[in-house]
PDB file as gemmi writes it, atoms N, CA and C in Angstrom:
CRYST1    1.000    1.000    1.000  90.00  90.00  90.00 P 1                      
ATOM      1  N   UNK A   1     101.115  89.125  88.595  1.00  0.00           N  
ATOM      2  CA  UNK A   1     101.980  89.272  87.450  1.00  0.00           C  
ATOM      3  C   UNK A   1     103.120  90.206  87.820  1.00  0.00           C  
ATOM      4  N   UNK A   2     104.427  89.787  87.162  1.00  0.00           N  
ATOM      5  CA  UNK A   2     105.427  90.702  87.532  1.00  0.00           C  
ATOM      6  C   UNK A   2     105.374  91.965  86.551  1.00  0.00           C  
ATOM      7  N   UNK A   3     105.737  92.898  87.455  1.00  0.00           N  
ATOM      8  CA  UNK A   3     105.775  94.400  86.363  1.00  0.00           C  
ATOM      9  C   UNK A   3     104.231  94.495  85.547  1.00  0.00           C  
ATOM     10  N   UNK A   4     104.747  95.577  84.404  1.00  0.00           N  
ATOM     11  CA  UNK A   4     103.881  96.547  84.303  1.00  0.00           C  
ATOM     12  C   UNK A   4     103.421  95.788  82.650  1.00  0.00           C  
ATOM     13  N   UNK A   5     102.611  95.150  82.257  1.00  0.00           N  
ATOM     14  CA  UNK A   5     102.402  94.567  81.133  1.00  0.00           C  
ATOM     15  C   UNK A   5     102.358  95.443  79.700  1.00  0.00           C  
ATOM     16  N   UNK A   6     102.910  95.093  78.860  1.00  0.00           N  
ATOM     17  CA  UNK A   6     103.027  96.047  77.033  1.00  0.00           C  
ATOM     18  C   UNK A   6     102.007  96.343  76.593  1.00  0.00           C  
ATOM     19  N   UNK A   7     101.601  96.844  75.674  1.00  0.00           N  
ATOM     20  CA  UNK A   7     100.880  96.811  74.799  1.00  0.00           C  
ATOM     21  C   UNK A   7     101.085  95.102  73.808  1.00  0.00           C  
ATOM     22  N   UNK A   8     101.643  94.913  74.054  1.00  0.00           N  
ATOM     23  CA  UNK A   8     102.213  93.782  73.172  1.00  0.00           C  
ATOM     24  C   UNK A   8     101.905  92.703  73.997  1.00  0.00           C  
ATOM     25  N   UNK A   9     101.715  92.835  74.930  1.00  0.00           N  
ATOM     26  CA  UNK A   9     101.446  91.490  76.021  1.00  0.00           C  
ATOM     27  C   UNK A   9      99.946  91.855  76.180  1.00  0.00           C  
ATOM     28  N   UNK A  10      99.474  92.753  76.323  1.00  0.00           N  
ATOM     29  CA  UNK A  10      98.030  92.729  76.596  1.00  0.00           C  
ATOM     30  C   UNK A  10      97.169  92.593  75.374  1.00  0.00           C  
ATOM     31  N   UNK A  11      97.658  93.153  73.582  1.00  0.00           N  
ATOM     32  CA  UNK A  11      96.743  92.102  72.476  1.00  0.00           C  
ATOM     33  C   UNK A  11      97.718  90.841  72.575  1.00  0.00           C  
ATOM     34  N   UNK A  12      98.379  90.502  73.133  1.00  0.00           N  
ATOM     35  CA  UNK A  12      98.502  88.972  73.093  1.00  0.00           C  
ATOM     36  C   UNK A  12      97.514  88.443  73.870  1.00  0.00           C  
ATOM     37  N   UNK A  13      97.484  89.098  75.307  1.00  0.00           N  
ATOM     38  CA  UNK A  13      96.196  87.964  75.691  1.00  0.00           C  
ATOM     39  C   UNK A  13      95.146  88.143  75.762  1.00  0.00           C  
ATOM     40  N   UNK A  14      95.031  89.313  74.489  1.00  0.00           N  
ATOM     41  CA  UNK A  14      93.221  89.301  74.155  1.00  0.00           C  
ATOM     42  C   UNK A  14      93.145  88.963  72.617  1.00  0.00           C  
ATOM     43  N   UNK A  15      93.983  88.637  72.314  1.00  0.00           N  
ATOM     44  CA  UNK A  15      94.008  87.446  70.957  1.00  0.00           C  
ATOM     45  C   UNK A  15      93.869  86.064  71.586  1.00  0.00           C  
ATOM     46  N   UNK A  16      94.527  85.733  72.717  1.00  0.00           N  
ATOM     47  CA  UNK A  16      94.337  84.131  72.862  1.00  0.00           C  
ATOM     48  C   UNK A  16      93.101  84.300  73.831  1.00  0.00           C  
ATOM     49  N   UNK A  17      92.349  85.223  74.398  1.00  0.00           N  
ATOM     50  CA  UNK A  17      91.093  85.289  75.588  1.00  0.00           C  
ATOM     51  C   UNK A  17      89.774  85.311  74.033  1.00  0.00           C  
ATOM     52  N   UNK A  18      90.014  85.827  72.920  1.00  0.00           N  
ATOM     53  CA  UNK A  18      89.381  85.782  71.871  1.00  0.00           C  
ATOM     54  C   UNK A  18      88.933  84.532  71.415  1.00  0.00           C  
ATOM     55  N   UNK A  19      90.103  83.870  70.945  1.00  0.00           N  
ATOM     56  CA  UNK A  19      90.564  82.361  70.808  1.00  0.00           C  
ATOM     57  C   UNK A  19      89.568  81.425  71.829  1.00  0.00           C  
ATOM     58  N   UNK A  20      89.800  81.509  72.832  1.00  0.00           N  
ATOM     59  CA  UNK A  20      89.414  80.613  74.022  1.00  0.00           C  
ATOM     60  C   UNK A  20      88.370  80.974  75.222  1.00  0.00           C  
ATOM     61  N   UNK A  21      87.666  81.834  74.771  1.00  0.00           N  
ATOM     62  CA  UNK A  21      86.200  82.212  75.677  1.00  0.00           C  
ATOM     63  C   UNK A  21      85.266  81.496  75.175  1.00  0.00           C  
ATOM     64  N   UNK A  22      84.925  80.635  73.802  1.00  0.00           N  
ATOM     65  CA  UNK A  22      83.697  80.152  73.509  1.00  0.00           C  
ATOM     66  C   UNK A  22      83.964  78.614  73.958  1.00  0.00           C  
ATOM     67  N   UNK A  23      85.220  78.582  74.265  1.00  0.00           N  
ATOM     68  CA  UNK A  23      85.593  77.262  74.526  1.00  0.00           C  
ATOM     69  C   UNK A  23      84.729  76.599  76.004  1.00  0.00           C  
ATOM     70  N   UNK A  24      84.695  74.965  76.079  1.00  0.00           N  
ATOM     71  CA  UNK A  24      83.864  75.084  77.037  1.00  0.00           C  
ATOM     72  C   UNK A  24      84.642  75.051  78.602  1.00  0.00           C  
ATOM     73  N   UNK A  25      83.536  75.169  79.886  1.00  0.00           N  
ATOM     74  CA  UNK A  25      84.246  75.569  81.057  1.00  0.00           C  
ATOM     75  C   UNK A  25      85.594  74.416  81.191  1.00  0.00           C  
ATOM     76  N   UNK A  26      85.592  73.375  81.121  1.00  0.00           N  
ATOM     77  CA  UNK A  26      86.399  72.035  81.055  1.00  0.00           C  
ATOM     78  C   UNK A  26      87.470  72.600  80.526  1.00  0.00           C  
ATOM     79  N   UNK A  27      87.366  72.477  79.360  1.00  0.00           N  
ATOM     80  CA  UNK A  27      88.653  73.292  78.627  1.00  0.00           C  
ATOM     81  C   UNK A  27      89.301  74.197  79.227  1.00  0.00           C  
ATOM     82  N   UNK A  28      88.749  75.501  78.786  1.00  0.00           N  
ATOM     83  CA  UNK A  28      89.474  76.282  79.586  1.00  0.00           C  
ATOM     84  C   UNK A  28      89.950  76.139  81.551  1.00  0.00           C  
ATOM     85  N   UNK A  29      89.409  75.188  81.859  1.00  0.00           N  
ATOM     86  CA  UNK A  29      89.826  74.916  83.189  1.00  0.00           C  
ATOM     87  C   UNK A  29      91.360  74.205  83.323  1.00  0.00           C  
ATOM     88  N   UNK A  30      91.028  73.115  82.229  1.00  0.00           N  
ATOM     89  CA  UNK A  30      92.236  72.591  82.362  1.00  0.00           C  
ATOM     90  C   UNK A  30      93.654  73.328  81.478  1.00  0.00           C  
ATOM     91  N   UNK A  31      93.257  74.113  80.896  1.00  0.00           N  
ATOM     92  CA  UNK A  31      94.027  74.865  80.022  1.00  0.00           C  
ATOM     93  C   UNK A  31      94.437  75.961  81.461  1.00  0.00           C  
ATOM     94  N   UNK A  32      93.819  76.483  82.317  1.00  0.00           N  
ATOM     95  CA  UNK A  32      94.399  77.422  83.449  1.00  0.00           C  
ATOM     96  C   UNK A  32      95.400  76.697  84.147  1.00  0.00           C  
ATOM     97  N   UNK A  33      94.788  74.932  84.714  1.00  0.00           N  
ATOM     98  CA  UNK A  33      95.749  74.257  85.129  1.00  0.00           C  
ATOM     99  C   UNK A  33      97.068  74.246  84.529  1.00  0.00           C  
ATOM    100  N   UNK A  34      97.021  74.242  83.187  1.00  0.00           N  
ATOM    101  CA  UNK A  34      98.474  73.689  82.616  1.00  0.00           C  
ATOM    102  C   UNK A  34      99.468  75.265  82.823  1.00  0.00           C  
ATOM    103  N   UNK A  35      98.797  75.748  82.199  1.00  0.00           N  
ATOM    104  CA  UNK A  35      99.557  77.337  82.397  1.00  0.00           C  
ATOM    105  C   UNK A  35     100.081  78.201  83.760  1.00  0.00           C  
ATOM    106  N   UNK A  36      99.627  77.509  84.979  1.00  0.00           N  
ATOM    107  CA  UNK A  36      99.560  77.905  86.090  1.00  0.00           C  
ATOM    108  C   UNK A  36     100.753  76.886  86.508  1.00  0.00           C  
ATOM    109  N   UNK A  37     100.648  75.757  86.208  1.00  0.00           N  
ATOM    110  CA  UNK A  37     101.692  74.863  86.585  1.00  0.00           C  
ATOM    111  C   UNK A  37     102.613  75.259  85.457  1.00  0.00           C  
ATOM    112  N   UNK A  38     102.850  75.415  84.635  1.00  0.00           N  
ATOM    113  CA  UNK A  38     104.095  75.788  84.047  1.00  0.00           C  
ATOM    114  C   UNK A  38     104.885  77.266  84.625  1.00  0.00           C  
ATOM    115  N   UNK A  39     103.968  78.599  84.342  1.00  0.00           N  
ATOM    116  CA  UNK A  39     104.783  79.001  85.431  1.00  0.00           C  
ATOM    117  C   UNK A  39     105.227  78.817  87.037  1.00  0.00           C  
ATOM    118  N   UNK A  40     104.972  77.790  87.614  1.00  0.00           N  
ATOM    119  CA  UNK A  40     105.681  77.708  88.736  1.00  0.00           C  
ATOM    120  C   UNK A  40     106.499  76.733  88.743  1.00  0.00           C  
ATOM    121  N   UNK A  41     106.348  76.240  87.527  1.00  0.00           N  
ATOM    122  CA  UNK A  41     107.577  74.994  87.308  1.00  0.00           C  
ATOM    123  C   UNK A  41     108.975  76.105  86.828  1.00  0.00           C  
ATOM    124  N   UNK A  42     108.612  76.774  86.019  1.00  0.00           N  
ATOM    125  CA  UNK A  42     109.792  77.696  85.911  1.00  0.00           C  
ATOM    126  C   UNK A  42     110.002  78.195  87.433  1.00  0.00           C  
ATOM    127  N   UNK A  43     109.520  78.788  87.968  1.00  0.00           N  
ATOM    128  CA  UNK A  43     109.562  79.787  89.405  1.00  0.00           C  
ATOM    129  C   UNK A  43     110.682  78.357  89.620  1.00  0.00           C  
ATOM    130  N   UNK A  44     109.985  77.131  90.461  1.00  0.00           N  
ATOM    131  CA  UNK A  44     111.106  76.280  90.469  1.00  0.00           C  
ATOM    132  C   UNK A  44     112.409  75.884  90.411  1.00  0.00           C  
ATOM    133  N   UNK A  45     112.736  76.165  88.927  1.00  0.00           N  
ATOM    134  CA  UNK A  45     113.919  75.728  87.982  1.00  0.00           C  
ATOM    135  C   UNK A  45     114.768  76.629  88.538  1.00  0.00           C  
ATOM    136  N   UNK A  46     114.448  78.335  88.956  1.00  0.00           N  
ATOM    137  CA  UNK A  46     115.051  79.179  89.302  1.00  0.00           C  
ATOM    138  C   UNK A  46     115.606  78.968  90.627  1.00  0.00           C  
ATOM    139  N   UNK A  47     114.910  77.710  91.473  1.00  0.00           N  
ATOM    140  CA  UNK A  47     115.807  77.622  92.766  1.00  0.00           C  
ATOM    141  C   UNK A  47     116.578  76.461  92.733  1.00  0.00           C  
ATOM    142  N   UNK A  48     117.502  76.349  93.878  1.00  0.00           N  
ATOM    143  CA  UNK A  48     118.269  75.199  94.086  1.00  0.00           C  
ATOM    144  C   UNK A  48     117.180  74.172  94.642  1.00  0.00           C  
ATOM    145  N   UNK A  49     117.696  72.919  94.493  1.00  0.00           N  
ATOM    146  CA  UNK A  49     116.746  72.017  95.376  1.00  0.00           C  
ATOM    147  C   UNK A  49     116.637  72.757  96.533  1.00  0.00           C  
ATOM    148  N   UNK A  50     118.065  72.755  97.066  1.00  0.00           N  
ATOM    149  CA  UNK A  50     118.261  73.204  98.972  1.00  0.00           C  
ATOM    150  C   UNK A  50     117.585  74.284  99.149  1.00  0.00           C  
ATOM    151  N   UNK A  51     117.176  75.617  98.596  1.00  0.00           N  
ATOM    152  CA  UNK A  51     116.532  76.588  98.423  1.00  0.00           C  
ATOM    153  C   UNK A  51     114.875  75.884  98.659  1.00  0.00           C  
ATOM    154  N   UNK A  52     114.804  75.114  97.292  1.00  0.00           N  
ATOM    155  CA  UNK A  52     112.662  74.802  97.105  1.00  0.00           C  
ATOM    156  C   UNK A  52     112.516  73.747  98.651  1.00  0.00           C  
ATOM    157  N   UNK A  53     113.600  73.024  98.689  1.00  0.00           N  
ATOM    158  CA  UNK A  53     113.262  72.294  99.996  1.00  0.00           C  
ATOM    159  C   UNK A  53     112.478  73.341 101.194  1.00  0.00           C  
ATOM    160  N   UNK A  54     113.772  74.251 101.055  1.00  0.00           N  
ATOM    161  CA  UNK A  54     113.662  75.239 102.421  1.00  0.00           C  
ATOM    162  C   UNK A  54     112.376  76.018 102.758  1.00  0.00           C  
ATOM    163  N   UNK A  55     112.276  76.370 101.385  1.00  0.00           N  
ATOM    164  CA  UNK A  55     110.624  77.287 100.844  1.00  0.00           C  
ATOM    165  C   UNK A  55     109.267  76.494 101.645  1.00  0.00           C  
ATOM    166  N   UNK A  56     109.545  75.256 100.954  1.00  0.00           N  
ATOM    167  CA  UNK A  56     108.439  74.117 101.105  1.00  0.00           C  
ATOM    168  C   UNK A  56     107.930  74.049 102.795  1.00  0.00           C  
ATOM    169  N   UNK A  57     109.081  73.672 103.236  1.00  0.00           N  
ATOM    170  CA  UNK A  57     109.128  73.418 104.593  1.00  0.00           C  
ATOM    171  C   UNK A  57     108.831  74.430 105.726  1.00  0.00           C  
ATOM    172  N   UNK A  58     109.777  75.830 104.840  1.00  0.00           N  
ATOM    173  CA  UNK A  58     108.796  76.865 105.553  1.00  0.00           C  
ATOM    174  C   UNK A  58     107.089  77.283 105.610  1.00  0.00           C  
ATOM    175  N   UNK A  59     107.099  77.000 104.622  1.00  0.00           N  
ATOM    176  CA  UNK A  59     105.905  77.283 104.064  1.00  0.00           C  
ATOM    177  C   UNK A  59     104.810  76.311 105.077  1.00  0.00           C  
ATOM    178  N   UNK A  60     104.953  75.215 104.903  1.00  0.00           N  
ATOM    179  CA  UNK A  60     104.271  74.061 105.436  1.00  0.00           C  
ATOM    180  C   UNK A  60     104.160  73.682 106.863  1.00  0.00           C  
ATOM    181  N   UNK A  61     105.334  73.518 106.956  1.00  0.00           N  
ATOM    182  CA  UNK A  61     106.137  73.015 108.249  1.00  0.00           C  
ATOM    183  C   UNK A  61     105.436  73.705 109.866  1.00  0.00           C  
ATOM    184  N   UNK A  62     104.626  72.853 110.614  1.00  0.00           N  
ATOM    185  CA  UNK A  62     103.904  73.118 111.657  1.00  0.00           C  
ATOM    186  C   UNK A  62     102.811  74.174 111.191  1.00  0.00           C  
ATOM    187  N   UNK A  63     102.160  73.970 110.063  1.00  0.00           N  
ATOM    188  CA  UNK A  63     100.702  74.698 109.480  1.00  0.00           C  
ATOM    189  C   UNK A  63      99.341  74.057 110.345  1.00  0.00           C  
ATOM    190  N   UNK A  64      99.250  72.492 111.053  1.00  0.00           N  
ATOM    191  CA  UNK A  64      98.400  71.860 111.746  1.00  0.00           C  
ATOM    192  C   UNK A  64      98.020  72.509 112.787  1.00  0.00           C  
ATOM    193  N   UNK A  65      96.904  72.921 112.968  1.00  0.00           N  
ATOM    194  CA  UNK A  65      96.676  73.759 114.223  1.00  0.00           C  
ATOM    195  C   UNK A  65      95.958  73.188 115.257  1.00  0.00           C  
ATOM    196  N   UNK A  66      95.531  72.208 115.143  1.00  0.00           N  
ATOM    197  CA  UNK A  66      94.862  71.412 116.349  1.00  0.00           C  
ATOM    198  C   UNK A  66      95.550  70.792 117.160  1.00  0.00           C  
ATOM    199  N   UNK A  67      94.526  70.520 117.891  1.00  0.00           N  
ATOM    200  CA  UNK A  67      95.231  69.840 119.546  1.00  0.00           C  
ATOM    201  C   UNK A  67      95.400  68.635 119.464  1.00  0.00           C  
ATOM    202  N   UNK A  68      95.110  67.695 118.640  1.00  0.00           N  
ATOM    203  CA  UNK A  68      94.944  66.127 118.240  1.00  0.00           C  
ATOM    204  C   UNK A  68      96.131  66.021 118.421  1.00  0.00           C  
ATOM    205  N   UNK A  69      96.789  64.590 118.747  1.00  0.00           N  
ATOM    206  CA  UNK A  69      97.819  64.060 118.798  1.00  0.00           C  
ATOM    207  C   UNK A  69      97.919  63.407 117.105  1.00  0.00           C  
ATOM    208  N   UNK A  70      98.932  62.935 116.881  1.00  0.00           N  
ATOM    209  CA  UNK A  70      99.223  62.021 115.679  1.00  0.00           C  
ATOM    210  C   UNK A  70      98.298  60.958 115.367  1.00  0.00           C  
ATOM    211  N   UNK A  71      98.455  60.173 116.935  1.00  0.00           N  
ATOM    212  CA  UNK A  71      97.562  58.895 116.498  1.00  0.00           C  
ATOM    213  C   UNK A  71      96.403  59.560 116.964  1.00  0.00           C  
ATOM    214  N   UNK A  72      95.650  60.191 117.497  1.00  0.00           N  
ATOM    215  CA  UNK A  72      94.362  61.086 117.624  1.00  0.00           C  
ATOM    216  C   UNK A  72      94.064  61.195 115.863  1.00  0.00           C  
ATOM    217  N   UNK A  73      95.011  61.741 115.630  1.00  0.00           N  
ATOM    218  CA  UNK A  73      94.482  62.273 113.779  1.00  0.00           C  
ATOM    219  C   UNK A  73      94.600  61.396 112.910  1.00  0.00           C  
ATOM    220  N   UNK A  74      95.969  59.906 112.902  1.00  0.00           N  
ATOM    221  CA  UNK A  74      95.807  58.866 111.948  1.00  0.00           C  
ATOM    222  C   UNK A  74      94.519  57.948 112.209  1.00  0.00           C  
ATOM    223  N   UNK A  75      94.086  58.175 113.612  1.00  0.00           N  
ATOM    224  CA  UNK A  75      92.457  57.463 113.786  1.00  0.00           C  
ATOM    225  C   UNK A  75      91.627  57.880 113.422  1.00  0.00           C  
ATOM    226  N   UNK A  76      91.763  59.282 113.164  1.00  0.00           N  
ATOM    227  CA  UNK A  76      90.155  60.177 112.318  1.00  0.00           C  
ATOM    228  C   UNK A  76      90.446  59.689 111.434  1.00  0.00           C  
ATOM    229  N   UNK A  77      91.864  59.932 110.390  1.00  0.00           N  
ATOM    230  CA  UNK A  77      92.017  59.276 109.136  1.00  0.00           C  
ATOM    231  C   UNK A  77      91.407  58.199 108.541  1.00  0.00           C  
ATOM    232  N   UNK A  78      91.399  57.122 109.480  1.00  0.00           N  
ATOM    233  CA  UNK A  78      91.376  55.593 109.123  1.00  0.00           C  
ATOM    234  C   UNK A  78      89.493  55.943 109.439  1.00  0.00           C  
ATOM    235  N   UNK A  79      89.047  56.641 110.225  1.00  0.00           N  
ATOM    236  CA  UNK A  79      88.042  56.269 110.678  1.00  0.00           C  
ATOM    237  C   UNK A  79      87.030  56.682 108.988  1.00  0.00           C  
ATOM    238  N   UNK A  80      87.461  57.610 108.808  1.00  0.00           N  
ATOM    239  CA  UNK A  80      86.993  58.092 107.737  1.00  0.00           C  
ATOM    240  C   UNK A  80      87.086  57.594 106.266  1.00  0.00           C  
ATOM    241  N   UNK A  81      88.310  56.880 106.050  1.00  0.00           N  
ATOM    242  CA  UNK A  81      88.310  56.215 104.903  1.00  0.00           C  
ATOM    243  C   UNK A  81      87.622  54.875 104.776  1.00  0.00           C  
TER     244      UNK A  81                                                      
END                                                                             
């Protein structure tokens, strides 16, 4: 979380943790999903494409750490599906 949370932000989310603890695990699971993807859909909005491209790619980009070749690994692929 960014910064230092209110008083006003923390009975907010122990009014809605009130709300939504008897709820069942499902629920509240998919209720984390939605809220988790919305803030990073904002985080998002805040970059340029050319920026989230760049992020992405850094981020990602040569993460494979094995010695397999391509078709070494599209053959495990296939072998496995």
């Amino acid at each position: 979380m960014a910064g230092i949370m209110t008083n006003i932000e923390n009975n907010t989310i122990r009014m809605y943790w009130n709300a939504l603890r008897s709820m069942s695990k499902n629920i509240r699971l998919g209720l984390a999903v939605k809220l988790t993807n919305s803030v990073l859909e904002e985080e998002r909005k805040e970059m340029s494409d050319e920026a989230y491209t760049e992020e992405m790619l850094n981020k990602f980009f040569g993460k494979w750490e094995g010695n397999e070749t391509a078709e070494e690994l599209m053959g495990i692929i296939k072998q496995s599906s």
